[in-house]
N, C-alpha and C positions, 0 to 999 in steps of 0.2 A: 504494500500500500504506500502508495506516494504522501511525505508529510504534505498538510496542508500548508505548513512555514516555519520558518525557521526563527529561533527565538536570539534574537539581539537587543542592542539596546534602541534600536527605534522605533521598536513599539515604543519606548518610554519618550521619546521624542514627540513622539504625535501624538503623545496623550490616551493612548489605546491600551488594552490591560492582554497581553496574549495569555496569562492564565487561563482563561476559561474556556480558551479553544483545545480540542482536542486533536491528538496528530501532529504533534509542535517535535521537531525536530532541533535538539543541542547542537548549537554553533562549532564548537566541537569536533561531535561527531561529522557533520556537513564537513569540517577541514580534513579532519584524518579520510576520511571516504577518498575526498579531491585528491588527498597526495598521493592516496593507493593506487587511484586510477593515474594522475600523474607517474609514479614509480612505472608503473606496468606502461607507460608512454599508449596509453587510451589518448584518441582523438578528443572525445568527449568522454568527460564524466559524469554520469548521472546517481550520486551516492544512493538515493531510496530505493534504486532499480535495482532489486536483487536476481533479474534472469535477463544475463546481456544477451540473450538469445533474442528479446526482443525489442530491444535497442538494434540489432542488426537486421531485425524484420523492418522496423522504420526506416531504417537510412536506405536499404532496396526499397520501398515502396517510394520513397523523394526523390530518389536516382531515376525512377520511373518514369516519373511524373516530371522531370527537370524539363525534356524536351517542349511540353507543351506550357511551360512559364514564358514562354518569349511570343507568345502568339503576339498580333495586333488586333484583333478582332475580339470578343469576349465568346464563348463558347454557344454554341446552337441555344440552347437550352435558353438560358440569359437573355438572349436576343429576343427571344417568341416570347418572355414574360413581359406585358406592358398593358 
């Protein structure tokens, strides 16, 4: 389960209380994650993602999909909604 956020100090800055959210990930833990995946020289590191099986399912599905980001036109679909 992905934390909802991560607890620093700017919650306390805005004035917000993130106690009473649940799913609050330690600042912490969020750095040692980064340097793990840093050490292991990860392109990206996503520390809550415990199955980089599907972080590698995402980046094939964007790689995919890159060709049609450069269209100029907006897609069929888009077009016919009005």
């Amino acid at each position: 389960m992905l934390p909802a956020t991560t607890r620093t100090e700017i919650w306390e800055h805005v004035g917000a209380d993130v106690n009473p959210l649940s799913n609050v990930m330690e600042v912490d833990d969020l750095v040692d994650a980064a340097l793990v995946g840093f050490d292991r020289r990860e392109p990206v590191t996503v520390p809550p993602l415990p199955d980089a099986g599907q972080w590698d399912v995402l980046v094939a599905a964007r790689q995919a999909m890159l060709p049609n980001y450069g269209n100029q036109h907006p897609a069929e679909w888009y077009s016919t909604v009005a």
